[in-house]
N, C-alpha and C positions, 0 to 999 in steps of 0.2 A: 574611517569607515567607507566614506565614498571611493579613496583610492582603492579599497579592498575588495568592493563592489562595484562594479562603473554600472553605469544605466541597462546597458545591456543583461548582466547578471538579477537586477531587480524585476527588470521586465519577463526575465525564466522563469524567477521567484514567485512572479503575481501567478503566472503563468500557471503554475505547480499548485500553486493555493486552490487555482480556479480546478485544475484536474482532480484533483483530491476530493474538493468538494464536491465534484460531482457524484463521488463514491457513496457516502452518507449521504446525500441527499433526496436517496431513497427512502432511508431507517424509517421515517416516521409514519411513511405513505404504505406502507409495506398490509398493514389491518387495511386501509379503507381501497387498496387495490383489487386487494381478496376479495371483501366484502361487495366491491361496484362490480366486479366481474365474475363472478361465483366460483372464484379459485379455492382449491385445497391448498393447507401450507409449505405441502409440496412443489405446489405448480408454482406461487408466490416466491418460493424459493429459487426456481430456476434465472430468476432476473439475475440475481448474482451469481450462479453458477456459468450460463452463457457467458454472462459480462469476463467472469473471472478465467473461464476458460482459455477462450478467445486469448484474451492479452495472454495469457502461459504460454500458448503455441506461435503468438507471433513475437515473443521476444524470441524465439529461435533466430529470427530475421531482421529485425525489427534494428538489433545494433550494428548488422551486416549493411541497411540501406541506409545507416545513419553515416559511416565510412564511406560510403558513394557519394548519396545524395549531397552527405553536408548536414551539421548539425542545425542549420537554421531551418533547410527545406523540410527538413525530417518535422521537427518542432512543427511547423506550418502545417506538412501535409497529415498531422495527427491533432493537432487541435480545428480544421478543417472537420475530420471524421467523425470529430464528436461533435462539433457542433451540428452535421449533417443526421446523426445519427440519434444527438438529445429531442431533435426538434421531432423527428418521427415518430421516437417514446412516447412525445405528448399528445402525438396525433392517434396514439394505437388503438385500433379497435376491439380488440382481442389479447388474453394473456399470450396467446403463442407468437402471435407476430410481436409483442411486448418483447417477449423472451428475445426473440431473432435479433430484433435491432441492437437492444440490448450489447448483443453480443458485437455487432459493430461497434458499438460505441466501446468496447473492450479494446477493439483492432484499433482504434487511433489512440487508446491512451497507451497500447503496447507502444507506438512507434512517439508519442510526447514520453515515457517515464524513464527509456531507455536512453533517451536523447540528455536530457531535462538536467541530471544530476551532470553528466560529462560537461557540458556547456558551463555549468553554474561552475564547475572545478577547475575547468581549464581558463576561465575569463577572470578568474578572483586573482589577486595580486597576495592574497596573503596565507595561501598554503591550503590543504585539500582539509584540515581539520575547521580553520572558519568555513569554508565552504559549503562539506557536509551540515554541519551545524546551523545554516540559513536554508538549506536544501532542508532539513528538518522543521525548522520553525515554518515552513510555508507548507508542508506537508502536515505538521499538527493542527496547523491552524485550520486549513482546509477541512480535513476530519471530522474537527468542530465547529466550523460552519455550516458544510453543507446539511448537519439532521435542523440544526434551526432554520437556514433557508426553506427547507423541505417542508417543516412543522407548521412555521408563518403562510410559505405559499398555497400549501395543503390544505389549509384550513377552509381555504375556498374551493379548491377542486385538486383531486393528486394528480393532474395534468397540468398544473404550473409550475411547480417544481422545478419540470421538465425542457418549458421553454423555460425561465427563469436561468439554468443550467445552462443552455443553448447559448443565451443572449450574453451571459461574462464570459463564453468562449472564445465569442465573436471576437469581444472587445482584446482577450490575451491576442488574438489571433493579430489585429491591428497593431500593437503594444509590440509583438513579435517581428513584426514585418518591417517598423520601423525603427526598432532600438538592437535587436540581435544581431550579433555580427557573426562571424568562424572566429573562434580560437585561434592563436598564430600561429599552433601547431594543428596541424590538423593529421588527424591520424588517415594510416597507410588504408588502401582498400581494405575487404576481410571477406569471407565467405564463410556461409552456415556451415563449415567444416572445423572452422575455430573455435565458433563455441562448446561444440564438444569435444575439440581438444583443450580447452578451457576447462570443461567437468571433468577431463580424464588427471588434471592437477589435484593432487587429494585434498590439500586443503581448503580448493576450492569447492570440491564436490561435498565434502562433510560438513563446512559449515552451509552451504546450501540445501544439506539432507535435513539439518537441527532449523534452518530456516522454514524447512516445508514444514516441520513438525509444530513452531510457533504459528504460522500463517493458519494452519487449519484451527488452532485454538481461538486465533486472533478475529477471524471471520465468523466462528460459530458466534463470539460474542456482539460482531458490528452487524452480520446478518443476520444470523436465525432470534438473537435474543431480544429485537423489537417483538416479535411471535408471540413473545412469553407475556408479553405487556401491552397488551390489545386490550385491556379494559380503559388504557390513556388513549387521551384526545390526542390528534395530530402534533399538537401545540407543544402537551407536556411531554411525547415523546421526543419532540426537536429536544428541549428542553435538559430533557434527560442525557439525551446524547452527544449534547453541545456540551456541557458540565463534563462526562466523559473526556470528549477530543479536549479540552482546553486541558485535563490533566495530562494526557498523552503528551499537546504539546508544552506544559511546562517541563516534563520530566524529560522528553526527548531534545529541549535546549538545554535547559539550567543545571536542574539534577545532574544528569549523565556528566557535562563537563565537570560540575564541583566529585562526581567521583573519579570522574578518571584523574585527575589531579591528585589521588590519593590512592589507587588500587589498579589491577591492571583489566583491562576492559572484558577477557576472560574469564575472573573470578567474579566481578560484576554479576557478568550475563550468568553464572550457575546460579546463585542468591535471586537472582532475579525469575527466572523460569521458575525456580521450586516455588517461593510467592504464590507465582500466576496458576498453579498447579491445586495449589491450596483453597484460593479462590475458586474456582473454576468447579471445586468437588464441590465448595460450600453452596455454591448453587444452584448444586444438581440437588440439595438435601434443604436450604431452606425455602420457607413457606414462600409464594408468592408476590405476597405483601411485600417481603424483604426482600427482593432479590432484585429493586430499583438501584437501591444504592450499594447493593454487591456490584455492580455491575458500571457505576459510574467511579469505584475505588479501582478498578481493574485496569481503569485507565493509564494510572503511574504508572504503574509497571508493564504497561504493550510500551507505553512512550522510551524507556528506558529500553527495552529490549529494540525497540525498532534501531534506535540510533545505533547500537553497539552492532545488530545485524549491519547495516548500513556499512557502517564503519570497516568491521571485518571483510565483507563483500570488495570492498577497494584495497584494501591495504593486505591480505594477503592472499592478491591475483599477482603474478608476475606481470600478467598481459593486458592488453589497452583497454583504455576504461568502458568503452561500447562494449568491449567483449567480456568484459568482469560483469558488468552489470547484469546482460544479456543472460550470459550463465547463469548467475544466480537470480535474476526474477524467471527463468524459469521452472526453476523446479521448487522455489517457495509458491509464486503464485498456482502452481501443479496444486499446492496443497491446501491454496486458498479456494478453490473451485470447487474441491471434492465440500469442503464442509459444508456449504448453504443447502442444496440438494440434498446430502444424505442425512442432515439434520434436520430438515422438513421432513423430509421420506420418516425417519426414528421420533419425532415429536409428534409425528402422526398418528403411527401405527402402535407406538411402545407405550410413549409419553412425554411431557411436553419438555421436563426436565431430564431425562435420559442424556440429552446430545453434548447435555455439559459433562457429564461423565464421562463420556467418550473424549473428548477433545481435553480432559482432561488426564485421561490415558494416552492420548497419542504424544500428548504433552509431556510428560515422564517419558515416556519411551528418547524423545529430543533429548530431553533432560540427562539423564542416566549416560545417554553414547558421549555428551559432552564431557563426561568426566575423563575418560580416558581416553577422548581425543583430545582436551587440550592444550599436551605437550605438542602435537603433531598441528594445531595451528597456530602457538609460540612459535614455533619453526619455520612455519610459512610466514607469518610476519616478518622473523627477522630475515629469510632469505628474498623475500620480494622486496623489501627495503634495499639489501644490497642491491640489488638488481637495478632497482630506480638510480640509486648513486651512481652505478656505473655508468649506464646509460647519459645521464646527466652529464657525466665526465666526458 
């Protein structure tokens, strides 16, 4: 395991926990934000929509200055961002300036996520599949920490969270500084012209289209569905969403390997969406009351889809990993932004349980184009496979 890990990959890994976490480490604060600033669940919702925005449009760039910079400075100068950027969150006076920094704190985690996974793959000794898979356990984990972080610190004021966030950034940053090295390949420069000749690879751009259509599902339920649970204390929502991430990250380590050892990660991911689909109606239709632990079962199945998104996302890009990545958190995170916003905006005005219908529509829609795309990302697998062997040779 150490061989297959050196210090440097662990140090990405904490690194990845600590950015992740700072994702969720909203959820719980989300009611008592509202409440301290007299926001609608609208305006509340813009936190994640700036945040999520933001990071969309700078992975356009974001794997292009990771190819320059260097995959360490990159790392550095986006865990820097957020820790500049969390510390501001806790200082904010106002939801709108909330919102703004917010969104900085997007801009450095585009340029750490884009970074974060290449570095963990390229430094491992024992193949891109242990890789991804420790790249996952520090992104579930993370998930599932940061609403308990949030819940615990909250409890006293929803401004600690936020340095709380700040302060384990510092430390990845330090962690970073001394243990990250380059990769002994270090990929060739690239320019924002790659990545969308990267989209224009079909297999890239489709499963990147079925990605946008999970991520907006995926966010109605990590963003807007704290909204729905505002009669819980800060505590029990950490709580709640910590029970969540921890299924996430069991299914996006364990589960997913013991299936793909037996099925092909394609057919997986159909079984899997319809699930989430099923879910997602049921909590547009059950009562309240129920719709904690709908909601904390939903978690297997994001974890399981994330990994196989994940997975597919590298494996069938013919092109360098900055730019596979870049690609495709573009146009997922694209779909991660629209849903906090327009699910506040519809929880407002329609109803509160409305926005899971929707997301459970857009959901099918992913669902459905997957069937008969994929023979055409079979394909791109096995040709971008070939492609790495050659190269290799």
């Amino acid at each position: 395991m150490r061989l297959q890990f050196p210090s440097a990959v662990w140090a990405t890994a904490f690194a990845t926990f600590v950015a992740f976490m700072g994702i969720g480490v909203v959820d719980p604060i989300l009611p008592l934000i509202g409440r301290d600033m007299g926001a609608t669940p609208a305006q509340v919702e813009w936190l994640f929509t700036s945040y999520i925005a933001v990071m969309a449009l700078a992975m356009l760039v974001s794997g292009v200055v990771g190819t320059r910079l260097g995959g360490k400075k990159t790392l550095m100068l986006g865990l820097g961002l957020v820790v500049v950027f969390a510390t501001l969150s806790g200082l904010s006076p106002s939801i709108g300036f909330l919102a703004v920094v917010r969104g900085g704190w997007g801009l450095g985690n585009a340029f750490f996520t884009s970074t974060a996974l290449s570095i963990i793959v390229g430094l491992s000794a024992g193949g891109m599949g242990p890789a991804i898979t420790l790249y996952e356990a520090a992104l579930g984990l993370g998930i599932a920490s940061g609403p308990l972080l949030g819940g615990f610190l909250g409890s006293f004021s929803w401004r600690d969270p936020f340095f709380g966030t700040a302060s384990l950034m510092a430390i990845a940053f330090v962690a970073t500084l001394l243990l990250v090295r380059e990769p002994p390949l270090r990929e060739n420069p690239r320019t924002a012209r790659d990545i969308f000749r990267a989209l224009g690879h079909r297999p890239v751009l489709v499963n990147a289209l079925i990605g946008l259509t999970y991520s907006y599902a995926f966010f109605t339920i990590l963003a807007y569905s704290p909204l729905t649970l505002a009669h819980l204390s800060a505590i029990s929502l950490g709580l709640t969403y910590f029970a969540w991430g921890i299924l996430v990250a069991i299914s996006s380590v364990f589960v997913v390997n013991w299936l793909l050892q037996r099925t092909h990660p394609i057919a997986i991911l159909k079984v899997d969406l319809l699930f989430l689909v099923v879910l997602l109606t049921l909590a547009g239709w059950l009562p309240r009351s129920d719709l904690l632990y709908l909601i904390v079962l939903t978690g297997f199945f994001c974890g399981i889809a994330n990994a196989i998104f994940t997975t597919l996302a590298m494996e069938v890009s013919p092109f360098a990993r900055s730019i596979s990545s870049g690609a495709y958190n573009f146009l997922r995170w694209s779909g991660a932004a629209i849903a906090p916003a327009l699910s506040g905006w519809i929880g407002q005005t329609v109803g509160m349980t409305i926005p899971f219908y929707i997301a459970a529509g857009v959901l099918l829609v992913g669902t459905v184009v997957l069937y008969p795309a994929s023979q055409l990302l079979r394909n791109g697998l096995v040709e971008a496979e070939a492609n790495r062997a050659q190269n290799a040779s």
